[in-house]
N, C-alpha and C positions, 0 to 999 in steps of 0.2 A: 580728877574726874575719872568717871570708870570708862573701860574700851565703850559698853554700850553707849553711853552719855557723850563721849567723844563724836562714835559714827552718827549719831543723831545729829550731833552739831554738824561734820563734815556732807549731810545728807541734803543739809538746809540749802545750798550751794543749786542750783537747778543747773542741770548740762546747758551746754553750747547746742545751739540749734532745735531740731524737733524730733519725737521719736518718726522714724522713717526706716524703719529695715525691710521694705517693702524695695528700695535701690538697689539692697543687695541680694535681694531673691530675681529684680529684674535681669541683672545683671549675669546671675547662674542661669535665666532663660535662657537670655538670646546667648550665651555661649557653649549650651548644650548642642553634642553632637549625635546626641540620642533621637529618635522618631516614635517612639511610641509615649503616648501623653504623658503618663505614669513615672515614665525615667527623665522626662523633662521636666515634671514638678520635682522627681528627687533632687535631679541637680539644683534647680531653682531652691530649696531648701536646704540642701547643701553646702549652697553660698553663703547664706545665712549665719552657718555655723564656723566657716573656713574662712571670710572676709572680715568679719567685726576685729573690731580694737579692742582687746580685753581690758576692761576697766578693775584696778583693785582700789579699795579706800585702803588709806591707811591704819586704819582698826578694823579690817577684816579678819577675820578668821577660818571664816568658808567662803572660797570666791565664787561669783556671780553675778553681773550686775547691767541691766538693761541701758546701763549709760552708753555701751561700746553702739548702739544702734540709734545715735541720734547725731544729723548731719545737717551744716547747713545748706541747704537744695537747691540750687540752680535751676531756673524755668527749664534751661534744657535736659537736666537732671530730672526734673517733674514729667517731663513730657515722655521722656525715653521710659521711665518707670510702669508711668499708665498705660503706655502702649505694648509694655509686655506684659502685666499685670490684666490686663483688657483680656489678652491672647489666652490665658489662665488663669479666671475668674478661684475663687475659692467659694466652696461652700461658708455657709453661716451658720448663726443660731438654731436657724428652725431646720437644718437640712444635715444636721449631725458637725456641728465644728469644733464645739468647747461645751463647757460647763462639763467635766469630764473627771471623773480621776482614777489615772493611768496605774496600770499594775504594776506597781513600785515597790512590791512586794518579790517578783522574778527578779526583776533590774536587779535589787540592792542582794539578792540569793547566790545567782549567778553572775554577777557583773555583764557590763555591752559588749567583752569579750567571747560571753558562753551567749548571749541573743545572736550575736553572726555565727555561734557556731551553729544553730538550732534550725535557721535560716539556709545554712549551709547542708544542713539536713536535708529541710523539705524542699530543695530544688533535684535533691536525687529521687523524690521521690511525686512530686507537682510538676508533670510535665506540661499542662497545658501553656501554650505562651502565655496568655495573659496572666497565670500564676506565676513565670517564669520571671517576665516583667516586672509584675508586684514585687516579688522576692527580693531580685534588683535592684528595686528599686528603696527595699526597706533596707538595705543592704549598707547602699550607698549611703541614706543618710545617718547610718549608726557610725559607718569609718568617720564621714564629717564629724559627727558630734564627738569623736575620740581628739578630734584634731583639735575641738574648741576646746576638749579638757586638755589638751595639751600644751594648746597659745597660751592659756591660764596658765600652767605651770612654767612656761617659761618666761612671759609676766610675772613675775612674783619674785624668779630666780634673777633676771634684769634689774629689778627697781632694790635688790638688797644693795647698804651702803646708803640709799637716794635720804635725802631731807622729808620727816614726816612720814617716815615708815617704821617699823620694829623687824630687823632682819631676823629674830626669831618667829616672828609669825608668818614672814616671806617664807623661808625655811620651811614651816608646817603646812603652808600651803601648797606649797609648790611639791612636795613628798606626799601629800594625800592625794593629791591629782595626779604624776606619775605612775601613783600605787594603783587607780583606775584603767588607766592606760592598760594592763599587765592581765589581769581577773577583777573579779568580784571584791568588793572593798572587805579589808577583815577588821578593819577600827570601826567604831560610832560615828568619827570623825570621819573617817573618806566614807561611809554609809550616807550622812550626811549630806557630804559634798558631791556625792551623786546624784541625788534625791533635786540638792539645791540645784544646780548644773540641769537639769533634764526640766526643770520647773521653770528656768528662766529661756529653757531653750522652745519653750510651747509658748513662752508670750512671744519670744521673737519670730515664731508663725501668726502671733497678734490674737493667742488665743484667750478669752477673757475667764474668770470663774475658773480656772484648771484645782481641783482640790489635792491636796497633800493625801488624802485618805485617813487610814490608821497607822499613823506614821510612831503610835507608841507599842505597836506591835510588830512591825516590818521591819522596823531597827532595834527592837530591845534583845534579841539574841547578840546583837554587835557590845550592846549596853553592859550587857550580863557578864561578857567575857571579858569586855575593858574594865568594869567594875572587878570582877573577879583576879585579874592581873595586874590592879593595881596601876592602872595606865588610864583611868578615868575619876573622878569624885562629881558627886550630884553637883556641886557647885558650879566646877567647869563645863560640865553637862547644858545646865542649863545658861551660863556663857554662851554657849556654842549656839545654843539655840536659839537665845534671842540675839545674836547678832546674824542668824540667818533667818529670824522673820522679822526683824524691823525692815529690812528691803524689801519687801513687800509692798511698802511704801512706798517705795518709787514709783511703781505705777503711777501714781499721783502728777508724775508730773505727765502722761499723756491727760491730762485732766479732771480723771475721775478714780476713785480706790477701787483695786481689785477686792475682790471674792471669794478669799482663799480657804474654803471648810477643812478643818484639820478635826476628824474626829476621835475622840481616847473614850476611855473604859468601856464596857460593852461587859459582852463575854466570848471565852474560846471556842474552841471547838466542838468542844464538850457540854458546852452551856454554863459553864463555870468561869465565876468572873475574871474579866481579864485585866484589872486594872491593876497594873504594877508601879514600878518605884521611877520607870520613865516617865508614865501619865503623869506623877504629882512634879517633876521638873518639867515637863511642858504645859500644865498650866503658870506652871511656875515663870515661866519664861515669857507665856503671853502676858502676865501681870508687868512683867517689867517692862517690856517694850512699850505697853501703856499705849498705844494707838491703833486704828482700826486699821484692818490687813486680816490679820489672822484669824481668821472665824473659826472659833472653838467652838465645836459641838462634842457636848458629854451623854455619852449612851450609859443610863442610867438606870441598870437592872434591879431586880428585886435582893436580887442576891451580893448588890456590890458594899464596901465597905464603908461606914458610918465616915469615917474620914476622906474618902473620894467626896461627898457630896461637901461635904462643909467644905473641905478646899475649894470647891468650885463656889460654892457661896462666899467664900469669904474673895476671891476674885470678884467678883459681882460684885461684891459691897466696897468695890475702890471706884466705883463707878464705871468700870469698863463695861460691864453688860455683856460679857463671855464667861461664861462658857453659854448656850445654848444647853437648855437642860430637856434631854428627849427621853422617854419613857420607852426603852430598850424592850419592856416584854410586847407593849401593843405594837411595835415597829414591827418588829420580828413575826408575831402572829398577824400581821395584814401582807407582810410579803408572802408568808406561808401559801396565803390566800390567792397570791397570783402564778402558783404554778413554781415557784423558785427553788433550789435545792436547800436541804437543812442548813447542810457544811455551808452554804452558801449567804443566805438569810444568817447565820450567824456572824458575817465577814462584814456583812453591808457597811458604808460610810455614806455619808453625805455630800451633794453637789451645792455649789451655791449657796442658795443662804443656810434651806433646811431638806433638801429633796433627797429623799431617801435612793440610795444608790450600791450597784452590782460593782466593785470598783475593777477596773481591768476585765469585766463581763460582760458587759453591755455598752451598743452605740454611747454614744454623746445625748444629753438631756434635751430636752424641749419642753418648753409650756405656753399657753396664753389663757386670756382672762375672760373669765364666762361670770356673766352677772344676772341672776338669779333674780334680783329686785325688779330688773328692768321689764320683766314677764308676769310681776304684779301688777306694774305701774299700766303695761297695756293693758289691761282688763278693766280696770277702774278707769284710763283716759279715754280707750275709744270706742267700750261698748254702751250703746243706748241706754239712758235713765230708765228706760222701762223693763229692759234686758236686765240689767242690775237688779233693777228690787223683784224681776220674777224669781233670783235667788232664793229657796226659802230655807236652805242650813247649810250651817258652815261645812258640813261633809260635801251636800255637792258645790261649794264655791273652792274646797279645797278638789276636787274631781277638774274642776276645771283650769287652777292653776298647775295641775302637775300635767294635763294636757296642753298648756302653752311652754309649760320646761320641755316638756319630751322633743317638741318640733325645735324648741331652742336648741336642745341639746345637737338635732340631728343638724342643726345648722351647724353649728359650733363643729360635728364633727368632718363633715364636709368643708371647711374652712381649712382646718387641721390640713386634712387630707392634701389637701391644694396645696396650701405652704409650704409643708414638711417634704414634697414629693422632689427629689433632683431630676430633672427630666432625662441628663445625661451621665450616670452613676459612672462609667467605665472613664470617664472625662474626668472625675472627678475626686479622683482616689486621694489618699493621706497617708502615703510609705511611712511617714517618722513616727506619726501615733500610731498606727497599725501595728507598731515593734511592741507595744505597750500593751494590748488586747489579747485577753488572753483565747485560744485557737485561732490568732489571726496569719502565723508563722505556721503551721498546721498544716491549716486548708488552706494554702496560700491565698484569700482574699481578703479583701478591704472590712475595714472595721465597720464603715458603712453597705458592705454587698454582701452580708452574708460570712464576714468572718471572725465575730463575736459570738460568742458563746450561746449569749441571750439576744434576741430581738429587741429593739427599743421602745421605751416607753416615752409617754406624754403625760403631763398633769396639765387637768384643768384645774387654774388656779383658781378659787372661788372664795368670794367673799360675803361680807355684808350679812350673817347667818345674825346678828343683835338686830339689824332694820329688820329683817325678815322676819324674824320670829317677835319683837315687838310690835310690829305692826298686822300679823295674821292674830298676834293676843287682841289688838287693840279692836282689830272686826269683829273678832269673837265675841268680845265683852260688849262692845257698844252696839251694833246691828242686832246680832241674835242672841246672845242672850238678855242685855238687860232691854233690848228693843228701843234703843235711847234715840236711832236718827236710822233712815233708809240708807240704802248705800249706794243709792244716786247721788243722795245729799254731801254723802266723804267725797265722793268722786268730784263735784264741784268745789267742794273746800280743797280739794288738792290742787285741781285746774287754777284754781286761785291765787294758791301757795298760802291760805288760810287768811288771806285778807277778807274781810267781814267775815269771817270764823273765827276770830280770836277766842273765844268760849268754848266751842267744839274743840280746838289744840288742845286747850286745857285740859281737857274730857280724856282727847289721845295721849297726849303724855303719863295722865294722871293712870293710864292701865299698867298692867300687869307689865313687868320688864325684864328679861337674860338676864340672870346674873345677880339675882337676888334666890335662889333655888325656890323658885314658886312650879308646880309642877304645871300650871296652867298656861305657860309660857313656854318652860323649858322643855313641854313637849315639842314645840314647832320647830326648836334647835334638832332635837329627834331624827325629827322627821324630814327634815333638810339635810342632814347628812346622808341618812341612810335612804332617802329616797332619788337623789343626785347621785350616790355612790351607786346606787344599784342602774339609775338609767347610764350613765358612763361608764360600768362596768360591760354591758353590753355588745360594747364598740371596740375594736384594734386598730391597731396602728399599722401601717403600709406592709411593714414587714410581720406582721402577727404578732405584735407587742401586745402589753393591757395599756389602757386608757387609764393613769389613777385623776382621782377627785384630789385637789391639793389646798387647804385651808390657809393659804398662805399669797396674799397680793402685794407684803411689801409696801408702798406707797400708794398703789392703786385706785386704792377705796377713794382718797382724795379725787384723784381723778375722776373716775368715774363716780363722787356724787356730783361732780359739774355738770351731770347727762342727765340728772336721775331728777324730776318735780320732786314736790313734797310727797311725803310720803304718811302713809297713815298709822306712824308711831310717834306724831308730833313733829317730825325732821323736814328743818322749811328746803327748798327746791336750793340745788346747787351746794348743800353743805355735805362732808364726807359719808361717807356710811359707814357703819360699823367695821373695826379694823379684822381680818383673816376670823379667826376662830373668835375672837376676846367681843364679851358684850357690849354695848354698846357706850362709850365712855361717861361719867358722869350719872348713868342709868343702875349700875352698881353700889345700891348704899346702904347696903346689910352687913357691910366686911366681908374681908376676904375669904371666910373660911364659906358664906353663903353664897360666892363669887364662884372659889373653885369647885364646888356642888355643883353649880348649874353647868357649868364646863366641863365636868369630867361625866353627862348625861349619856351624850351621845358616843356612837357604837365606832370607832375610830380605828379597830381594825378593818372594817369596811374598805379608807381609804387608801391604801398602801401609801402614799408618798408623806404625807407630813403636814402641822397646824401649827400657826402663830399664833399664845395665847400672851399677849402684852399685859406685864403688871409691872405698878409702879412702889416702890415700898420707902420710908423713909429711912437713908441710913443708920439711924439706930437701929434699926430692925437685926442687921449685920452684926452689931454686938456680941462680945461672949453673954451666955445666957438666953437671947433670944434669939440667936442665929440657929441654934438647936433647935430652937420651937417651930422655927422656918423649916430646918431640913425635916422635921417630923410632919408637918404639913403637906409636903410637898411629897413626901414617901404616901400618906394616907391617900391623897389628890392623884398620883397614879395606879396605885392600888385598887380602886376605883374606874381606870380606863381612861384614861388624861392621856392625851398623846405627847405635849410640849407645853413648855414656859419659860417665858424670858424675862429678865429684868431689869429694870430699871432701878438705881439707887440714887435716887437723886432727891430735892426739896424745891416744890415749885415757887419757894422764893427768890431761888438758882437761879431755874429755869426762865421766869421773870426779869432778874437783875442783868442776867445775860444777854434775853431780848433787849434792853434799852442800853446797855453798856458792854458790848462784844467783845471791845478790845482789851476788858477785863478777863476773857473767859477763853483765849485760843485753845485751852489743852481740855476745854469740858466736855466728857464724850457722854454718848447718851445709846443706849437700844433702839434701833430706828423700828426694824419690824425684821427679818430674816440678816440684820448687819447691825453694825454699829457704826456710828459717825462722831465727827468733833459738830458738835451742836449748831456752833455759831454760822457753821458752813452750810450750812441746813438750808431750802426754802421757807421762807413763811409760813408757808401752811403748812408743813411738815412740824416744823416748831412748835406751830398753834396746835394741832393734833396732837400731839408729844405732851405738850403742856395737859391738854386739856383729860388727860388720863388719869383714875382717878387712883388716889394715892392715899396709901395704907400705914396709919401710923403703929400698926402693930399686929402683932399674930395674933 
């Protein structure tokens, strides 16, 4: 068997006890002799890094591993933890915690040794206390995290000789970690092993989504030189690296897969493509790890090479559904749009599943869900039958739905506002990411007060743009122009959920649909982007961020069609609504090429952050011969103003056989909507949504 094939078997193994390194942050509390909050969260972090039990497998090659933080907890263990953990609540999601990715770019430049020196800089020059504090306190937790690469190293150098290890790879490990210890890594290998080490040390602050960045740029100067000296081959390369993103995986056993965007090709500085000979070993690598963790996003310029894309296509055609294929020029010209730097905008990565990101620039991400339908659905439920038919054209019935969006929107931003806001920001600092931001060492402040470069954004994430825009066709056509029924009348078929309207349904269904390039429809997608993009453009965020529009809900839409009546494109009451960007499933049956037409309509520089357009294609499609025909499709479909596309390679006879026989099917992964999953693990209705997508036997 191979090393990676090995650590997969040794992974299966679940640790002893639960994840809990929330013991050893209590722990650094109450034994802080510090008084100011900020140096008492350091040490509390601190402990973190200086208490754990370094775990190595024995087919590691980069050590890292979330098993050293799982114990089993004693009620009075439990009790002591919450009561210092009470004392020094942490920020969250919507208050700037995670979904982040850290300047790993500085790190792996100058190594943790030159960030204390920089730190050591700006306290001769940041007199205020509270920056002095900060400094301190970023200080302190960079020596800890020296020491956890240190326990590593001398883990590795203990267990050589032990049964079930390879003392040449103790050896190499234990020498790349040392070599940290000292400067800045000069291998791919200790580049790596820093990268992996600072990645596993933010879940053990418990933070979720942390992204890798452009981890094929940040390290290919190490690549270049190893290559060049003969001290590295693509082969081992990409060894390297999927044995340090199969752990990724681990995650899994707090219950659920992390989040991890790893973004490659793009372009440089210069705007000329960046896609090198690391990019095609790290897709490489995610192909073989073959399980969901490592979220491949491919920036995918106009300029990049005929072989980047088919590489990333012919991954997608193993069923993985990685790489995420994003349209590098619209990306680029809608951050243009919010004020960002060129050099800057040219650097972006992605958070999370697909949210376009400053990496080392800007706070920590936030979004939530604005639904658009639900401000149809009141006009038609609770204005009077006779209110309704004084309607007499669709301009003013569309006058009146962008004034129920507007007051939405303003709710939705007032909402924001509340959530997102720390009441006590000086409480509530983050020394160890702080080290990571880039002017956070600077200005001596917090990543969240003011000591990020850029201000933070928010995306509304928004969905349901196929209900929407099938259902403002569906009024069109039947109310005003063909005059076929009043629209009191829809409004009671809907109240209904179209019982004793079964003939009417058929009328709605039977209109105009997203996603067949009908211009009489695909205007409303239009105009739904760019009229939500421009009322959410309006608004900032606490700290004078932009607000972006984000076509991306993930699972959402499920949800939220549980809220949503029928609706008046045929869609009975409580079923999904159409997934992020992608039309509505099933409603697509002109083929693909008159699919991605109607998707690539609207104005997607508009939105700065990002859109999930789900297609599903039959693995032959992946073939030599027609896989070309794909990537030229998919080149014209940007070209065009397409922002994203993901895919699915699967055959719903699969998807089918798996539903009634799972325990056929553990290793079947699928494109969920901004991630990918092993299928079977899936919800029901996730599944049934997945399935019911419609699928393309050919270009």
């Amino acid at each position: 068997m191979s090393i990676l094939a090995d650590l997969k078997s040794e992974m299966k193994a679940p640790p002893e006890g639960v994840f809990y390194p929330d013991l050893l942050r209590a722990r650094g509390l109450s034994a802080s002799q510090n008084e100011t909050n900020v140096n008492v969260r350091a040490d509390g972090i601190s402990a973190l890094f200086e208490m754990e039990k370094p775990f190595i497998y024995g087919n590691d090659l980069i050590a890292g591993s979330i098993r050293g933080y799982f114990f089993k907890i004693t009620p009075e263990e439990e009790q002591f933890t919450k009561e210092w953990t009470d004392k020094y609540p942490e920020r969250w999601f919507f208050t700037g915690f995670d979904h982040y990715a850290p300047d790993y770019r500085t790190a792996v430049n100058i190594g943790i040794p030159g960030l204390i020196e920089r730190i050591d800089t700006s306290l001769e020059v940041n007199r205020k206390p509270a920056s002095v504090a900060l400094l301190k306190g970023m200080r302190r937790t960079l020596e800890a995290f020296l020491v956890r690469v240190k326990r590593y190293a001398e883990k590795a150098r203990s267990l050589i000789g032990s049964e079930g290890y390879d003392d040449s790879r103790l050896t190499f490990i234990a020498l790349n970690c040392e070599a940290l210890l000292e400067g800045a890594p000069k291998t791919f290998a200790q580049g790596l092993q820093l990268v992996w080490m600072l990645h596993t040390s933010f879940v053990a602050e418990k933070r979720y989504a942390m992204a890798l960045g452009r981890a094929d740029q940040y390290l290919y100067p190490l690549y270049a030189k190893d290559k060049e000296n003969g001290i590295l081959t693509d082969s081992f390369c990409e060894e390297l690296l999927a044995n340090t993103f199969l752990k990724i995986v681990e995650f899994r056993y707090r219950g659920f897969d992390d989040v991890v965007n790893i973004a490659i090709g793009g372009v440089d500085e210069n705007g000329d493509t960046a896609v090198n000979d690391l990019t095609y070993c790290m897709i490489h690598a995610v192909r073989d790890v073959n399980l969901p963790g490592p979220n491949l996003s491919a920036r995918v310029s106009s300029n990049c090479p005929d072989r980047f894309l088919d590489e990333c296509l012919k991954s997608i055609g193993t069923g993985l559904g990685y790489p995420a294929l994003m349209n590098d020029d619209v990306n680029m010209a809608a951050l243009l749009k919010k004020g960002y730097e060129l050099k800057d905008v040219r650097d972006y990565c992605m958070v999370g599943c697909i949210e376009n990101f400053m990496a080392g620039k800007q706070p920590p991400w936030s979004d939530g869900r604005f639904d658009p339908i639900k401000y149809l659905e009141a006009i038609l439920r609770d204005m009077p039958g006779e209110e309704l038919d004084a309607i007499k054209t669709m301009d003013d019935f569309m006058e009146l739905y962008e004034e129920k969006l507007e007051l939405g929107t303003a709710e939705y931003i007032s909402w924001m506002r509340n959530i997102t806001k720390q009441k006590d920001p000086d409480d509530h600092m983050s020394p160890f990411i702080s080290c990571f931001c880039e002017c956070c060492i600077e200005r001596g402040l917090d990543i969240n007060n003011g000591g990020a470069k850029y201000p933070s954004a928010h995306g509304a994430a928004l969905m349901g743009i196929g209900t929407v825009s099938d259902s403002l066709a569906a009024i069109n056509r039947l109310v005003f122009d063909d005059k076929a029924l009043k629209l009191s009348v829809l409004a009671e078929a809907l109240k209904a959920n179209f019982e004793g309207y079964e003939e009417l349904r058929e009328k709605c269904i039977a209109a105009p649909k997203y996603g067949n390039n009908d211009d009489y429809v695909d205007r409303y997608a239009v105009w739904y982007t760019s009229t939500l993009s421009d009322m959410f453009d309006c608004y900032r965020t606490l700290d004078g961020g932009p607000v972006y529009t984000v076509m991306a809900s993930n699972t959402s839409n499920i949800d939220a069609g549980r809220e949503i009546g029928a609706t008046p494109d045929g869609r009975l009451a409580g079923r999904p609504l159409s997934d992020a960007a992608s039309p509505t499933y099933g409603c697509d049956k002109r083929g693909v090429t008159s699919t991605l037409l109607s998707v690539s309509k609207p104005d997607y520089t508009r939105s700065a952050c990002g859109s999930v357009v789900n297609q599903k294609f039959s693995p032959s499609v992946f073939k030599d011969g027609k896989r070309e025909k794909l990537a030229q499709l998919i080149r014209v479909y940007f070209a065009r103003g397409a922002q994203e596309i993901q895919i699915n390679s699967t055959s719903r006879a699969i998807l089918e056989d798996a539903r009634l026989h799972p325990e056929n099917y553990q290793s079947l992964m699928v494109r969920v909507s901004g991630f990918s999953a092993l299928y079977v693990t899936l919800p029901d209705a996730v599944q049934e949504d997945i399935l019911s997508r419609t699928q393309h036997e050919d270009v």
